[in-house]
C-alpha positions as CSV (number, residue, x, y, z in Angstrom):
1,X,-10.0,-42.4,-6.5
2,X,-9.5,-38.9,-4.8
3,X,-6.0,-37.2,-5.7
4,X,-4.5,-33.7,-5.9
5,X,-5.3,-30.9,-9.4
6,X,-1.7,-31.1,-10.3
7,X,-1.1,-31.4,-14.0
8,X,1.2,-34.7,-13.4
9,X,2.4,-36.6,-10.6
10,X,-0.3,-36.4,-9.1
11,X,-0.9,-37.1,-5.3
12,X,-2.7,-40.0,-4.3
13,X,-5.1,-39.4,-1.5
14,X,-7.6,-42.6,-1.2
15,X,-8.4,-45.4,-3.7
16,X,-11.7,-47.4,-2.8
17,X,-12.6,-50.1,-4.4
18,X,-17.1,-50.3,-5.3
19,X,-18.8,-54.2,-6.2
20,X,-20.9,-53.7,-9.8
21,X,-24.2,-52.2,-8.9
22,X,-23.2,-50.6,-5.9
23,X,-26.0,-47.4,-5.4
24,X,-24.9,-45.2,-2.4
25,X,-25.9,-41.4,-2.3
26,X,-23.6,-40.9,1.2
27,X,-20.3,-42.5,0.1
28,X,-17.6,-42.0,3.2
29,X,-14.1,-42.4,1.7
30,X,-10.9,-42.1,3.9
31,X,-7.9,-40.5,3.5
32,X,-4.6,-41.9,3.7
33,X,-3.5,-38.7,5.0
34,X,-5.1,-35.5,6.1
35,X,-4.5,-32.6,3.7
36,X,-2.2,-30.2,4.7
37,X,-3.1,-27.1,2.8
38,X,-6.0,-25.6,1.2
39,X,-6.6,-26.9,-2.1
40,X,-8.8,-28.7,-4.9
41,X,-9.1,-31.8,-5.5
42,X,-10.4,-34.5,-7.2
43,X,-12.9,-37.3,-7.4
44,X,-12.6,-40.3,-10.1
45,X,-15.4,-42.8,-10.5
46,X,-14.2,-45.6,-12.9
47,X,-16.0,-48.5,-14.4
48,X,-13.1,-50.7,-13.9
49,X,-9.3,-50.6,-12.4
50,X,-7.9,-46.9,-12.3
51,X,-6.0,-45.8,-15.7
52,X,-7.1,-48.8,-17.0
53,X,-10.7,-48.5,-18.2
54,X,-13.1,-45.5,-19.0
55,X,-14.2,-42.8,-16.9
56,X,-17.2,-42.5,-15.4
57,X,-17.1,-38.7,-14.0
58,X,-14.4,-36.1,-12.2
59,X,-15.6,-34.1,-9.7
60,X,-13.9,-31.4,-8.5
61,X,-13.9,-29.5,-4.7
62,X,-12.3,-26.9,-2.6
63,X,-11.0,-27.6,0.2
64,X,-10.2,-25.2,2.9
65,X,-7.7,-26.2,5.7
66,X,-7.4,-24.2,8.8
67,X,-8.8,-20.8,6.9
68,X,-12.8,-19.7,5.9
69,X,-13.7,-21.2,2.4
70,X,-14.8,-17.6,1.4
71,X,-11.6,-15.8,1.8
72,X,-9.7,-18.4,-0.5
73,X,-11.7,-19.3,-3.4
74,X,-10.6,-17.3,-6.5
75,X,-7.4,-16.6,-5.5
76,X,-4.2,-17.2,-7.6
77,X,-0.7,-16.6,-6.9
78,X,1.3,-15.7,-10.0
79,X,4.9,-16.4,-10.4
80,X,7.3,-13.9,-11.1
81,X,7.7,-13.4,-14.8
82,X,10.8,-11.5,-16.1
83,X,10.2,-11.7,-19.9
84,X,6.7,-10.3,-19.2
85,X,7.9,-7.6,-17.7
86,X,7.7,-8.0,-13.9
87,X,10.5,-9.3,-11.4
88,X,7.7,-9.8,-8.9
89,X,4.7,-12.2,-8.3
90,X,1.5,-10.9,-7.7
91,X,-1.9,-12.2,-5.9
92,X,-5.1,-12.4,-8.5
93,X,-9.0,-12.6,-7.3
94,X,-11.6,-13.1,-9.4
95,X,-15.0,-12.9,-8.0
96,X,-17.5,-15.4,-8.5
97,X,-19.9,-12.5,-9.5
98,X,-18.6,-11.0,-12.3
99,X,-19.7,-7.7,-13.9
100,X,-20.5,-7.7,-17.9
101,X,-19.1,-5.6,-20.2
102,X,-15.9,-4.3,-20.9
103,X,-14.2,-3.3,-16.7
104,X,-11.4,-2.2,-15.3
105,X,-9.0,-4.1,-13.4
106,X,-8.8,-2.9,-9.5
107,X,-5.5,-2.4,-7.9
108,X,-4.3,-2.1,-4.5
109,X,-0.3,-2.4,-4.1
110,X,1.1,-4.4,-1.2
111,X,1.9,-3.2,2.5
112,X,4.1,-4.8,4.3
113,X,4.6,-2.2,7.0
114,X,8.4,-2.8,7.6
115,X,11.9,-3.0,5.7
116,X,13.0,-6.6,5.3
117,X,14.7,-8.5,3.1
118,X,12.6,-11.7,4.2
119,X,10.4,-12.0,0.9
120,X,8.2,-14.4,2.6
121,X,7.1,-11.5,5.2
122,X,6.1,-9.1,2.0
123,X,4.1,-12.6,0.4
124,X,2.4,-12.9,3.1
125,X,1.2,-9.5,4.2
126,X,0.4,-9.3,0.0
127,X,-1.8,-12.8,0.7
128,X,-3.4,-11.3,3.9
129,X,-4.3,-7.4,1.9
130,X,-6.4,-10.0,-1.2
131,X,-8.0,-12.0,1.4
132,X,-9.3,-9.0,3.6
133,X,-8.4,-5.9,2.9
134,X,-10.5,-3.4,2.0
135,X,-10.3,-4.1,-1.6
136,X,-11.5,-7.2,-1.0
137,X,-15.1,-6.4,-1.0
138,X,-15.1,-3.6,-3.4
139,X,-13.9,-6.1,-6.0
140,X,-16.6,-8.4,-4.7
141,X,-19.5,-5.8,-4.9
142,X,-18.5,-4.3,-8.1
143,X,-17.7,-7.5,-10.1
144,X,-14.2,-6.5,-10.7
145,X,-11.0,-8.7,-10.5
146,X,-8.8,-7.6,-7.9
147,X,-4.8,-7.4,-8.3
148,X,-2.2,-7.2,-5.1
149,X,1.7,-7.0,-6.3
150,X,4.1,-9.1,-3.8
151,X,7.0,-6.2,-4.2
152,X,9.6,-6.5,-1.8
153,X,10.6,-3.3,0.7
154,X,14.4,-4.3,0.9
155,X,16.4,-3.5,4.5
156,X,20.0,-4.0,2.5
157,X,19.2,-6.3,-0.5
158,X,18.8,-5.3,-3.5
159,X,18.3,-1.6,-2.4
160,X,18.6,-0.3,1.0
161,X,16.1,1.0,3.5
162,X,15.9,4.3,2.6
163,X,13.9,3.3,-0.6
164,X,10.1,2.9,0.5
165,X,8.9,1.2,-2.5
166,X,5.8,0.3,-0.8
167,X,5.0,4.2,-1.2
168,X,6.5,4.6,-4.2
169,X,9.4,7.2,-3.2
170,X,11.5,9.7,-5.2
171,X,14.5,7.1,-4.4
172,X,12.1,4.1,-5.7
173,X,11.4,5.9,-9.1
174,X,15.0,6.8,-9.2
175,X,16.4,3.2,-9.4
176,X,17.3,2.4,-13.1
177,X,18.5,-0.9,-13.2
178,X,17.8,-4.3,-11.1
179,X,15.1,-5.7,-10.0
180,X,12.7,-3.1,-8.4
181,X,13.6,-0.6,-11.6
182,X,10.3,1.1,-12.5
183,X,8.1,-1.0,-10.6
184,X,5.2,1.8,-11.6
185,X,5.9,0.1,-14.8
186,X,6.0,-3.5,-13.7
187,X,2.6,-3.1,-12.0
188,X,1.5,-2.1,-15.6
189,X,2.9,-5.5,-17.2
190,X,1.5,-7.4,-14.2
191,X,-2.2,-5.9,-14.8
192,X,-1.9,-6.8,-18.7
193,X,-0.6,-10.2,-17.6
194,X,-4.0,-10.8,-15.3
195,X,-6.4,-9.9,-18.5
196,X,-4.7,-12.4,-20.6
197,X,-4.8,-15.0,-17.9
198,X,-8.6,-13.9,-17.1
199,X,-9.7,-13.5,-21.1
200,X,-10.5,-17.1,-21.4
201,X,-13.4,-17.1,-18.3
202,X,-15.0,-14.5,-20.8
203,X,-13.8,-11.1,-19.6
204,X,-13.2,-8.4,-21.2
205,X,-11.3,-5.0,-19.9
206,X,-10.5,-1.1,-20.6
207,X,-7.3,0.2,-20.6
208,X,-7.9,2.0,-17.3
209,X,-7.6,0.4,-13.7
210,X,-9.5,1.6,-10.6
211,X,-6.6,2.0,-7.3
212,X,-7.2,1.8,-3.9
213,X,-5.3,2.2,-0.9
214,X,-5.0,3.0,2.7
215,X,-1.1,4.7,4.4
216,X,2.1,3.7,2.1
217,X,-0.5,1.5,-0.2
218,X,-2.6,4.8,-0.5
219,X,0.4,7.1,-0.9
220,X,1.4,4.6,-3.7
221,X,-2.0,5.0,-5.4
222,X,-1.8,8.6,-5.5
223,X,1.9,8.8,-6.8
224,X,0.8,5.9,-9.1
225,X,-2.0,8.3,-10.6
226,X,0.3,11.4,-11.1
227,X,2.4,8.9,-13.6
228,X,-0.4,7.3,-15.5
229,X,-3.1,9.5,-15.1
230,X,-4.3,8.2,-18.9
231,X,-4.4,4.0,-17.0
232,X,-6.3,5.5,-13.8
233,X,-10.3,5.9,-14.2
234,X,-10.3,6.1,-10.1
235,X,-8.8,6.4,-7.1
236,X,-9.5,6.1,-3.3
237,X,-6.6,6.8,-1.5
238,X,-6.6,7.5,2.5
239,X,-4.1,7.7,5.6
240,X,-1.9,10.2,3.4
241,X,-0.3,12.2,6.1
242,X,-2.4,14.9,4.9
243,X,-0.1,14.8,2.1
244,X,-1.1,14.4,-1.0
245,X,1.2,14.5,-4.1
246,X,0.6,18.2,-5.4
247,X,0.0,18.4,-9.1
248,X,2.6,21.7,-9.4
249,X,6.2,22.1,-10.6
250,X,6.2,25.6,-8.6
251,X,3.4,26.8,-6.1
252,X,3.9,29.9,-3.5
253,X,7.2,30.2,-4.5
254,X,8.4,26.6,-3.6
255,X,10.4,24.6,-6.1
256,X,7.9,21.3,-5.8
257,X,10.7,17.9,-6.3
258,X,9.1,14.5,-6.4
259,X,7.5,13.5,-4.6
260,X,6.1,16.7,-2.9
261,X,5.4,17.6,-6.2
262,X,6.0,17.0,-9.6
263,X,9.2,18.3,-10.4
264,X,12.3,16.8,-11.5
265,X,9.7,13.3,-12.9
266,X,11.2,14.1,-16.3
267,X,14.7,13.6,-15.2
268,X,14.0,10.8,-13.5
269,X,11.2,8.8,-15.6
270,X,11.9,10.3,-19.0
271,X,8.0,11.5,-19.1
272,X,6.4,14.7,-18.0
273,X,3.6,15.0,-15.7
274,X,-0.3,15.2,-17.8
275,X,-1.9,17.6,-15.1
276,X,-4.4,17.7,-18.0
277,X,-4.6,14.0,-17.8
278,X,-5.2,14.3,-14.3
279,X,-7.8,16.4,-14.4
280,X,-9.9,13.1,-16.0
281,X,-8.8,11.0,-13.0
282,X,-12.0,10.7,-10.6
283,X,-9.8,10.7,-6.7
284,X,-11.3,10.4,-3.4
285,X,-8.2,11.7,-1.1
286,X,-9.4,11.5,2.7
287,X,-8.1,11.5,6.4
288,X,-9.2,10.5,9.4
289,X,-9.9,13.6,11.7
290,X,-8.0,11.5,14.5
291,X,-4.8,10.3,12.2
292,X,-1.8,10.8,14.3
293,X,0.3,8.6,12.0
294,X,2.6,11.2,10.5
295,X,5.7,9.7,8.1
296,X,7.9,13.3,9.2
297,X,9.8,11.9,11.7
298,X,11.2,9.1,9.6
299,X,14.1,8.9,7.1
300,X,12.8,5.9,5.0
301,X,10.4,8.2,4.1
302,X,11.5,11.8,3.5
303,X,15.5,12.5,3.0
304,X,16.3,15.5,5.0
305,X,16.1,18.0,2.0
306,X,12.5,16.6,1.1
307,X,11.5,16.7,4.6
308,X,12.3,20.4,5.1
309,X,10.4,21.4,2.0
310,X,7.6,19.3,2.8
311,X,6.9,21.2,5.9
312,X,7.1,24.7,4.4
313,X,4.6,23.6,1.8
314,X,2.7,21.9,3.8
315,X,2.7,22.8,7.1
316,X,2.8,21.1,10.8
317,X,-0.1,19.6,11.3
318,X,-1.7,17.2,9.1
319,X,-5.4,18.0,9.5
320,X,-5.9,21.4,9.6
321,X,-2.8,22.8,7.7
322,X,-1.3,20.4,5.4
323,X,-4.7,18.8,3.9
324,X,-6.9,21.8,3.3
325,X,-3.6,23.3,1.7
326,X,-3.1,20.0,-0.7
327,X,-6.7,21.3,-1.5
328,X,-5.7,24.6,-2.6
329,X,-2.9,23.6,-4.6
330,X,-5.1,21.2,-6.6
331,X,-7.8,24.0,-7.0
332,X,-4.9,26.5,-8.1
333,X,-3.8,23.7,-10.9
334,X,-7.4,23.4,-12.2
335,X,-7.6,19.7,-11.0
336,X,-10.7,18.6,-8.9
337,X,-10.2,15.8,-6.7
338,X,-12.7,15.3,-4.0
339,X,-11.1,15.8,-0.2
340,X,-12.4,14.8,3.0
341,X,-12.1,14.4,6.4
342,X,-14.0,11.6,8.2
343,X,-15.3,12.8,11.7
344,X,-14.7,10.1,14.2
345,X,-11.7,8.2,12.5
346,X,-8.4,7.3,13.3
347,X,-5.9,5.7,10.8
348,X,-8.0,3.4,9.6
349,X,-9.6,3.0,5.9
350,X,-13.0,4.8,4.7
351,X,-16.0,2.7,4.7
352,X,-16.5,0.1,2.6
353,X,-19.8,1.3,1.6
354,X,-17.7,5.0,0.7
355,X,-15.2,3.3,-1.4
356,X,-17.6,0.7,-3.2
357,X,-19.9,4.0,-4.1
358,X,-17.2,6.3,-5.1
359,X,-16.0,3.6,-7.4
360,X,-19.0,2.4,-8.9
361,X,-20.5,6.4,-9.8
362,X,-16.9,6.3,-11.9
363,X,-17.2,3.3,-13.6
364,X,-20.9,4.2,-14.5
365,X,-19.9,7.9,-15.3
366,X,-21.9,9.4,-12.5
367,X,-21.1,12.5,-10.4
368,X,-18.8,11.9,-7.4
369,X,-18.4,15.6,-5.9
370,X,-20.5,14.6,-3.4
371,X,-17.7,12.7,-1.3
372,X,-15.9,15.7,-1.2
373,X,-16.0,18.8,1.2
374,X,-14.5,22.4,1.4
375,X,-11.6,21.8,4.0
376,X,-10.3,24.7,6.7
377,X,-11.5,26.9,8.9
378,X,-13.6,30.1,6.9
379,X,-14.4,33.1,8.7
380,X,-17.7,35.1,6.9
381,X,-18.6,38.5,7.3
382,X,-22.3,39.8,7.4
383,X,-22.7,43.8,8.0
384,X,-26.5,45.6,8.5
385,X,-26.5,47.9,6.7
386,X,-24.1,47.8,4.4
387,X,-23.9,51.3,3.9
388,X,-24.1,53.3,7.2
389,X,-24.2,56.9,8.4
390,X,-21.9,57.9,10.6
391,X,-23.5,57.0,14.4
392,X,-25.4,54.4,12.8
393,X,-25.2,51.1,14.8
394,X,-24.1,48.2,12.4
395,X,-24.9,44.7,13.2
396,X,-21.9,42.5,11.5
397,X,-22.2,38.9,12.1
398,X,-20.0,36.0,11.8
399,X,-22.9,32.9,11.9
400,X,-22.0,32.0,8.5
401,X,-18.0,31.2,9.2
402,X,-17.3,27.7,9.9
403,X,-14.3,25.2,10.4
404,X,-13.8,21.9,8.5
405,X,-13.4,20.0,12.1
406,X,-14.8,20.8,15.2
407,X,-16.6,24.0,16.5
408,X,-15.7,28.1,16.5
409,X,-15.1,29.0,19.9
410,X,-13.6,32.6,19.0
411,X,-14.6,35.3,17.0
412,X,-12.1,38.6,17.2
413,X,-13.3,41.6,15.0
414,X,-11.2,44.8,14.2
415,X,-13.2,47.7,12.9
416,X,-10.6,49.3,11.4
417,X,-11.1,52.8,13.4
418,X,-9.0,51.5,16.6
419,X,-12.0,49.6,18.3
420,X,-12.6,46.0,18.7
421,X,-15.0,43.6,20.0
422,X,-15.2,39.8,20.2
423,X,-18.4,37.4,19.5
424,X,-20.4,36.0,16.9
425,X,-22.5,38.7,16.3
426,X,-21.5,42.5,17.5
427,X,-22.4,46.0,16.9
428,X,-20.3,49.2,16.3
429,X,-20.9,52.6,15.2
430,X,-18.3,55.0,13.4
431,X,-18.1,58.4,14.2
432,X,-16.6,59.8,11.3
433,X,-17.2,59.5,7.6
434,X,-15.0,57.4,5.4
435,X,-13.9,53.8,4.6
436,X,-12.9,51.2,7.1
437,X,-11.4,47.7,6.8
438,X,-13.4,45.5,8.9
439,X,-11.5,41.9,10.0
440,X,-13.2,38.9,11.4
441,X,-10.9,36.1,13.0
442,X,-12.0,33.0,14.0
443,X,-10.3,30.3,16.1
444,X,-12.3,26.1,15.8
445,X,-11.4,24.1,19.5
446,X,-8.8,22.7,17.4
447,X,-6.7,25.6,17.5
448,X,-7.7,26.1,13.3
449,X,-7.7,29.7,12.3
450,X,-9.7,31.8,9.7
451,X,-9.4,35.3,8.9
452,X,-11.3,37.4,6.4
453,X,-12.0,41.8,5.2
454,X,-15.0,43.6,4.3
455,X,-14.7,47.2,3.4
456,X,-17.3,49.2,5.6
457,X,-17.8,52.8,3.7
458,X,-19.7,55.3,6.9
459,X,-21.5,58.2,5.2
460,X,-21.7,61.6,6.7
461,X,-25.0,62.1,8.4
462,X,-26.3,65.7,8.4
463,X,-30.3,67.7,8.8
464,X,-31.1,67.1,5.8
465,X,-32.6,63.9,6.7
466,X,-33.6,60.9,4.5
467,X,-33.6,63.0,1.0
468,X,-30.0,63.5,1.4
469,X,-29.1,60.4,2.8
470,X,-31.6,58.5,-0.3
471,X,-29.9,60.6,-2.5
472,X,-26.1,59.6,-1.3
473,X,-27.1,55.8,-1.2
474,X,-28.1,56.9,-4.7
475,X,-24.8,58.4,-5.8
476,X,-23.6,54.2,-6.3
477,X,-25.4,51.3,-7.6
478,X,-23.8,47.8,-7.2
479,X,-25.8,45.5,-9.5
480,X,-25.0,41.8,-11.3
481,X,-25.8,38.8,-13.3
482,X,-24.6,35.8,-13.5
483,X,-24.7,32.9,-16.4
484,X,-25.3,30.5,-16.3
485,X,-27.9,31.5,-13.9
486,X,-28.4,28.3,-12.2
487,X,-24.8,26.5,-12.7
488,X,-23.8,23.0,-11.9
489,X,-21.2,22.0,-8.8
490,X,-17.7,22.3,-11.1
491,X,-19.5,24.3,-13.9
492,X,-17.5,27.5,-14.3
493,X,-20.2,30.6,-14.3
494,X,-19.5,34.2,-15.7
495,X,-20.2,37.0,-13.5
496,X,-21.0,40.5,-15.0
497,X,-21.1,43.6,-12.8
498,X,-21.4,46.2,-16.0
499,X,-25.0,47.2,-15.1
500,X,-23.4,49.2,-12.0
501,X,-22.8,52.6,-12.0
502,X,-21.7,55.5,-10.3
503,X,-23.5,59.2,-10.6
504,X,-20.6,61.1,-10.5
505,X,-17.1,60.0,-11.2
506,X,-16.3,55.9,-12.0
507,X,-16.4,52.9,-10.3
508,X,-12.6,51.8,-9.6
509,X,-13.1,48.7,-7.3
510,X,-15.0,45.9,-7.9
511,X,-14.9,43.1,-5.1
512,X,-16.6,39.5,-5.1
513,X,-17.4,37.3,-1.8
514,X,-18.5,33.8,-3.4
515,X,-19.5,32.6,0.0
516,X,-17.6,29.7,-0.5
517,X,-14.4,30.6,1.1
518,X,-13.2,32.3,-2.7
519,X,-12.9,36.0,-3.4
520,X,-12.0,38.0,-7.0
521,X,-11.9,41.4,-8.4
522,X,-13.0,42.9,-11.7
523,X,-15.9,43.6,-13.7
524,X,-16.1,40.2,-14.9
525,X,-14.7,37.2,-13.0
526,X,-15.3,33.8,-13.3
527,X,-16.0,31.2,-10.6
528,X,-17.0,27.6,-10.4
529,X,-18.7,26.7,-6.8
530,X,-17.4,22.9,-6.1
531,X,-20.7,21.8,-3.7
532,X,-24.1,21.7,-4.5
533,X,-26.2,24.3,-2.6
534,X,-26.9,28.1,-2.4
535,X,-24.6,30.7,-2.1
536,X,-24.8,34.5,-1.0
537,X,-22.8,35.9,-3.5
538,X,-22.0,40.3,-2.9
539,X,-20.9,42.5,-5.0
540,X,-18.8,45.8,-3.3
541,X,-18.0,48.6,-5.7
542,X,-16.2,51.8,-4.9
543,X,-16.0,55.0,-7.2
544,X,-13.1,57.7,-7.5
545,X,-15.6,60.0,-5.2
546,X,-15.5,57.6,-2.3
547,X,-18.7,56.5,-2.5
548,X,-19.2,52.7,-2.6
549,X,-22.5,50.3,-2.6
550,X,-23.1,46.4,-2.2
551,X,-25.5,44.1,-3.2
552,X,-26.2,40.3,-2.5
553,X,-27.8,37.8,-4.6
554,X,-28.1,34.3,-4.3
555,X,-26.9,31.4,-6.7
556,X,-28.2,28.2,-6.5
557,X,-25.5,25.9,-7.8
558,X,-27.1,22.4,-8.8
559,X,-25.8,19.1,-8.8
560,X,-23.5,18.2,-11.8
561,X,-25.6,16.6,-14.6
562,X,-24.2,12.9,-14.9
563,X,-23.8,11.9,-18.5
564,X,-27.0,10.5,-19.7
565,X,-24.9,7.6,-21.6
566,X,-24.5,4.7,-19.1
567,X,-23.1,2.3,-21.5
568,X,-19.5,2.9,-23.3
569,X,-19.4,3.6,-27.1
570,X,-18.0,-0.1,-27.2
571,X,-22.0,-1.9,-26.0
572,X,-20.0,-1.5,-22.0
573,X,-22.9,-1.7,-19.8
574,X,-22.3,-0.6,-16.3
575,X,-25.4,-1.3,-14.5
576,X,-25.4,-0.8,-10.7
577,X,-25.4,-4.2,-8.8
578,X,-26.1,-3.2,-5.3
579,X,-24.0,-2.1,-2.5
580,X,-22.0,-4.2,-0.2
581,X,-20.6,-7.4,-0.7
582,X,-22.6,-10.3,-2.2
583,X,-24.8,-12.0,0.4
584,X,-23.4,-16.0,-0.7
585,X,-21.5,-17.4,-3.4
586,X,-23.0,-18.6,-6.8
587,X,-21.8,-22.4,-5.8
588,X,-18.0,-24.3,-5.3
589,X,-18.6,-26.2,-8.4
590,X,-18.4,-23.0,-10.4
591,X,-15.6,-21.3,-9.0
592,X,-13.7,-24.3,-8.7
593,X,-14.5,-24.7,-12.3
594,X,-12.9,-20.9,-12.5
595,X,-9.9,-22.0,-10.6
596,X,-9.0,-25.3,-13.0
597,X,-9.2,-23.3,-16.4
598,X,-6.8,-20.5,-14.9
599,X,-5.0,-22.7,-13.3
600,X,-4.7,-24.9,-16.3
601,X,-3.4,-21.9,-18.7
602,X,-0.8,-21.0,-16.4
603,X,1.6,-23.7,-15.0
604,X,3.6,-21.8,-12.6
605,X,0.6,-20.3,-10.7
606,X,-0.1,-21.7,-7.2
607,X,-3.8,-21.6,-6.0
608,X,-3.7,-19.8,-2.9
């Protein structure tokens, strides 16, 4: 007898009738009728008439119609469950590879990619994002169960079109009653939903979640992270309009409102923002260096008072003003997130290989600064020497400035006497005595700009030859340490000028040049260098006589000492288990055997 899984009433697909002793290893048995849909059934071998004697064996199979077997097993659709705390259904994978230990849940929310009140449009795009999106495999390769919600985004009903719920808007976090009210929050009760439906095939999860997502899904998963930065351990979030939710209330004199920034979430969730919290959150915010797809234009997504604030904070252009600035704003809050831009990319999602990594360094408490990069164009001053004599020719070159995208294809210095010159590497000689203000600008061929200063101090040259001259490079010694002296990418290191000195008079002016696009001033600063590598870090001073000196050191700054601790204080082990996504599956029987028990704890959930 072969019939449907359902619990009751089941459907009837073939009954065959065997004489006593029958022994066949290739059994045909036809179907009544062809199936319609993908879905398991079932197998009954009997030892008499059907319901009327005992049961030999069940066997169970998948069966996939008109769709690869692959992309369907493991997936459930789960109803919509009001008294649980979600108005929406949601999709749920469970891999057939599944990781030990105490995991996260991984999360991407749904994009449908148009206003509609057609439910069964939002379903299916939710279906098509599990099946092969680019969650998908790192769920797969990481041994993680992966969660899509089916929320609606409404053209009239039961909010209108200006609410983009799919990005999770200020007008989205601002409905309080209905249906879509909080659905931050509903995505919460969904994901503690999935670990009680999943607890009985022996996992066992964390309180965090891991978030992807790519355009409105990623803006979502950013947004998502500055509300519950203590249920994020990770997120990858790309195609952000080079956007990305700034962790500020107030930055360069801009009142920041949701969601440009965090003000106002108080009023409107009843919670403040954790920047702190933040901090924790290991984020992987990227671009494509091609992305045209820009969300300005359109009112669904910015009203006309957000819009006009977003482009004074962030400026035109999405790659080289608005994304190297959301960099800034994070560095100036004392949150590191880890930016790039992919060369060679359009709007289209990071590599799976990126995402899988970046994800799998978090769970396993490894470094991840690696993915990230210094973004904008940085213009770098070199001057030999340092200290010149009046006539002297100086050599000051610009080979160390670079842009984020692209190539320099201008240099423009001003020498601060009146005279100018253009190239990577120049020369120029002052004919009088005194301090100048040298400035380099440089221009990538994608019309990004960098500018920087030097002071240049010219000495008055006179017959007295080197003795004088020795004993006026003398009068001003520029001198430092640093400690740690070898720090770690993120480690903040203390820089002490106190050894320098001055023969006559003091030192009033104390300059730093990190090298890594960063400047300070003071005796004593203190600097973190994000990248691995080593920097040329110089030290100006200038006393109340005029005189000045320089001196330039290098730093090595090493990579960031993962914790040695790879399994959680709970037993967790997080072992690596390969990149990419598993070469076959471990077997239908298995995972059909996965299916039935979830299945079987949850009557309102379609296989899907």
């Amino acid at each position: 007898m072969i019939q449907d899984q359902a619990e009751s009433d089941n459907t009837l697909f073939a009954m065959k009738s065997l004489p006593a002793g029958t022994d066949e290893t290739d059994l045909v048995v036809e179907l009544d009728e062809p199936l319609g849909e993908t879905q398991v059934v079932e197998a009954w071998l009997w030892d008499g008439p059907a319901h009327e004697s005992e049961v030999i064996t069940v066997k169970q199979a998948l069966v996939a119609v008109g769709e690869e077997l692959d992309e369907t097993i493991g997936i459930t659709l789960v109803e919509a469950a009001p008294e649980s705390g979600f108005n929406y259904p949601y999709y749920l994978f469970s891999p057939i590879d599944r990781r030990d230990g105490r995991i996260p849940m991984l999360v991407e929310s749904n994009n449908t990619g148009t206003a509609t009140d057609d439910f069964e449009e939002h379903r299916s795009a939710a279906k098509s994002l599990v099946r092969r999106g680019s969650s998908r495999p790192i769920s797969e390769a990481l041994g993680v169960p992966l969660l899509v919600p089916v929320f609606p985004r409404p053209a009239e009903e039961p909010v209108d079109w200006s609410h983009y719920t799919h990005q999770l808007d200020r007008q989205t976090v601002a409905i309080e009653e209905g249906p879509l009210a909080r659905i931050d929050e509903q995505l919460l009760r969904m994901v503690e939903d999935a670990k009680d439906r999943l607890a009985g095939d022996e996992y066992a999860f964390t309180d965090e979640i891991m978030l992807n997502g790519f355009s409105a899904s990623g803006n979502f998963a950013d947004r998502f992270t500055a509300l519950h930065p203590d249920r994020v351990l990770s997120v990858t979030a790309g195609g952000l309009n080079g956007m990305a939710l700034l962790p500020h209330e107030e930055w360069n004199g801009h009142t920041l409102e949701y969601h440009v920034g965090v003000a106002g979430l108080e009023s409107l969730t009843g919670d403040s923002v954790d920047v702190g919290g933040l901090a924790d959150v290991n984020q992987l915010l990227y671009m494509g260096v091609e992305d045209t797809n820009d969300t300005i234009p359109y009112d669904d997504a910015w009203s006309e008072d957000l819009r006009e604030l977003a482009l004074a904070v962030y400026g035109e252009d999405m790659i080289n003003d608005r994304f190297p600035r959301c960099q800034r704003a994070y560095d100036d809050a004392d949150v590191e997130a880890q930016f790039r831009i992919y060369d060679d990319r359009g709007h289209r999602p990071a590599d799976t290989e990126d995402l899988v990594e970046f994800h799998r360094r978090s769970l396993a408490g490894e470094d991840v600064s690696e993915f990230g990069e210094r973004l904008g164009t940085v213009a770098d001053i070199q001057a030999s020497p340092a200290n010149p004599r009046t006539g002297d020719a100086v050599t000051f070159d610009a080979s160390d400035s670079r842009p984020n995208v692209g190539e320099l294809v201008s240099y423009s210095w001003e020498f601060g006497d009146g005279q100018t010159a253009a190239g990577e590497t120049v020369t120029h000689a002052y004919e009088e005595s005194g301090s100048y203000r040298v400035t380099l600008s440089v221009t990538s061929d994608q019309g990004t700009t960098g500018e920087t200063t030097r002071e240049i101090t010219a000495r008055t040259s006179d017959d007295d030859g080197d003795a004088e001259d020795a004993s006026a490079e003398s009068a001003v010694t520029a001198s430092f340490t640093v400690s740690p002296s070898r720090p770690s990418a993120g480690e903040e290191a203390a820089f002490d000028a106190g050894a320098s000195s001055a023969e006559t008079g003091e030192l009033i002016s104390y300059t730093w040049d990190f090298d890594d696009g960063d400047t300070a001033a003071g005796t004593d600063p203190r600097h973190a260098f994000s990248d691995p590598g080593t920097y040329r870090v110089t030290l100006s001073v200038v006393s109340d006589d005029g005189d000045s000196a320089e001196t330039t050191n290098n730093v090595t700054v090493e990579e960031a000492t993962a914790d040695p601790q790879t399994e959680d204080a709970d037993g967790s082990d997080y072992s690596t288990p390969g990149f990419g996504v598993p070469g076959a599956l471990a077997g239908i029987g298995g995972a059909v055997q996965l299916l039935r028990r979830r299945l079987g704890e949850a009557g309102d959930d379609r296989s899907d």
